[in-house]
Residue, then its C-alpha position, 0 to 999 in steps of 0.5 A: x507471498x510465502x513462495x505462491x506467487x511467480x511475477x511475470x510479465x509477459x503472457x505464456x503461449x499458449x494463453x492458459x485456459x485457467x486464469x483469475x482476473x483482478x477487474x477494477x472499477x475505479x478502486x472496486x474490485x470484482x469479487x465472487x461472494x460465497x457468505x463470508x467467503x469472497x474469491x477472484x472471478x476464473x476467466x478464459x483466455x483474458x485480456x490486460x496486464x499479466x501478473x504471473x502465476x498464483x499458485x500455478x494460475x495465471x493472473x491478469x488486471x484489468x480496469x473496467x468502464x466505470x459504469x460497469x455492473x457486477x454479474x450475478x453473484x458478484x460484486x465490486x468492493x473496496x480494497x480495504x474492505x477486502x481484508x481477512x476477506x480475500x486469502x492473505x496471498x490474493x489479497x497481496x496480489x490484488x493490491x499490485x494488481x490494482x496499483x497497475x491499474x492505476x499506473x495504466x490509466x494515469x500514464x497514458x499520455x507522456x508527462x514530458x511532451x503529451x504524446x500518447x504512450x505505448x507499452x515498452x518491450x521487455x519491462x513494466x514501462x510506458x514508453x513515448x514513442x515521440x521523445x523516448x521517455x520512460x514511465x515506471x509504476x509509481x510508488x511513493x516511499x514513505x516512512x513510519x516509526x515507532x518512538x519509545x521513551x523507556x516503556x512509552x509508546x508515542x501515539x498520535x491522532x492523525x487530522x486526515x486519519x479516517x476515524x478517531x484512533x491513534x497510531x505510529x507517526x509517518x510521513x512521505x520521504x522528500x526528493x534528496x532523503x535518506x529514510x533515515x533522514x526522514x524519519x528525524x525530520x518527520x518527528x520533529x515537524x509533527x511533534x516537536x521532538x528529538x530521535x535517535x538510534x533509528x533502526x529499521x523494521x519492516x517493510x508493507x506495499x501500501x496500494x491506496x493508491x501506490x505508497x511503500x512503507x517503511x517501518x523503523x524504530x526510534x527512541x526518544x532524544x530529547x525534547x517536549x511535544x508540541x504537534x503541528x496542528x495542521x496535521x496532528x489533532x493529539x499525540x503523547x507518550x501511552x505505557x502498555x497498560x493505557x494505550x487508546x481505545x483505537x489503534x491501527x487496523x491488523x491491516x497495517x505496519x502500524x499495528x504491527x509496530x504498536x504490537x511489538x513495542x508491546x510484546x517486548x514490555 
């Protein structure tokens, strides 16, 4: 976030009397909308799970009752919607501040023994105050690679993709994984094929609702396509000059992978 944003975790004293409050119902956030401008609603002196500072103002998250309405001049959106939206830093922030959320009403009860949890002293932890057991936010690691052949770029045609385009393969890591590890097994069970030379390239909080991609290049070892048609619909080798009609949106690593293999041709 470019140096705007401090992390903390516990509330200054005194409570600042300027805030912004990252309010969630479900997965909708509360904004303020001004045309096509929309903004984070100021706040005095209020509750939920402490963020930090944005820009010398503190921030909280908060989820909502579910048949919450929005105020006047206000109304609740979808993350993904959000995007070119929200300033670049805010929207960063809403992403972590929704993934909180998420944890926070997920994690209410110990997963080992049933009890009710409490807030753990000093981290971002649920803590059970009958066995001891410790809950941290989730995150889901999962890999996303770009495989070339010469000047071709392997695409592929996701079935669970939401619309018609075509996109780097990616997959979530198993228990035991290296990244590296995951990126071979991922290719060869969805398409078929060999990679080598995996090198890594980049990084992106995924918070729908809490996976980490990590970005890697790859190249083209051996073998001949042959997708799993249970999660791949299509896939083939694409050159510069004939890519799909729809790649992945600027939103994403995806399209930053895809954007430099075609910045190197």
């Amino acid at each position: 976030m470019n140096g705007r944003f401090v992390p903390g975790l516990s509330a200054p004293e005194p409570t600042s009397e300027r805030a912004w409050l990252f309010a969630f119902r479900g997965a909708e956030l509360l904004i303020e909308e001004n045309g096509a401008v929309a903004s984070i609603p100021g706040a005095k002196r209020p509750s939920g799970h402490y963020l930090g500072r944005l820009d010398e103002v503190d921030c909280y998250a908060d989820g909502l009752d579910p048949e919450a309405g929005a105020p006047p001049g206000a109304a609740f959106r979808g993350l993904r919607g959000l995007y070119g939206v929200l300033d670049e830093d805010v929207y960063a922030l809403a992403g972590r501040a929704f993934q909180i959320v998420e944890w926070d009403r997920t994690h209410r009860f110990c997963g080992r023994c049933g009890t009710p949890t409490e807030d753990a002293e000093g981290e971002r932890a649920k803590r059970c105050p009958t066995c001891g057991h410790l809950s941290f936010p989730r995150l889901s690691p999962a890999v996303i690679v770009a495989v070339r052949r010469g000047r071709e770029l392997l695409l592929a045609c996701g079935r669970n993709f939401a619309g018609p385009f075509y996109s780097v393969l990616a997959g979530f890591v198993d228990p035991g994984e290296s990244l590296e590890e995951a990126v071979v097994r991922e290719i060869r069970e969805e398409v078929g094929i060999e990679v080598k030379n995996v090198r890594y390239f980049g990084s992106q909080p995924w918070p729908y609702p809490h996976s980490l991609m990590i970005g890697f290049t790859a190249e083209h070892a051996g073998g001949e396509i042959a997708i799993d048609e249970t999660e791949i619909v299509d896939a083939g080798w694409f050159g510069p000059d004939r890519l799909p009609e729809h790649l992945p949106g600027k939103l994403s690593i995806a399209r930053r992978l895809v954007d430099a293999f075609l910045a190197e041709q």
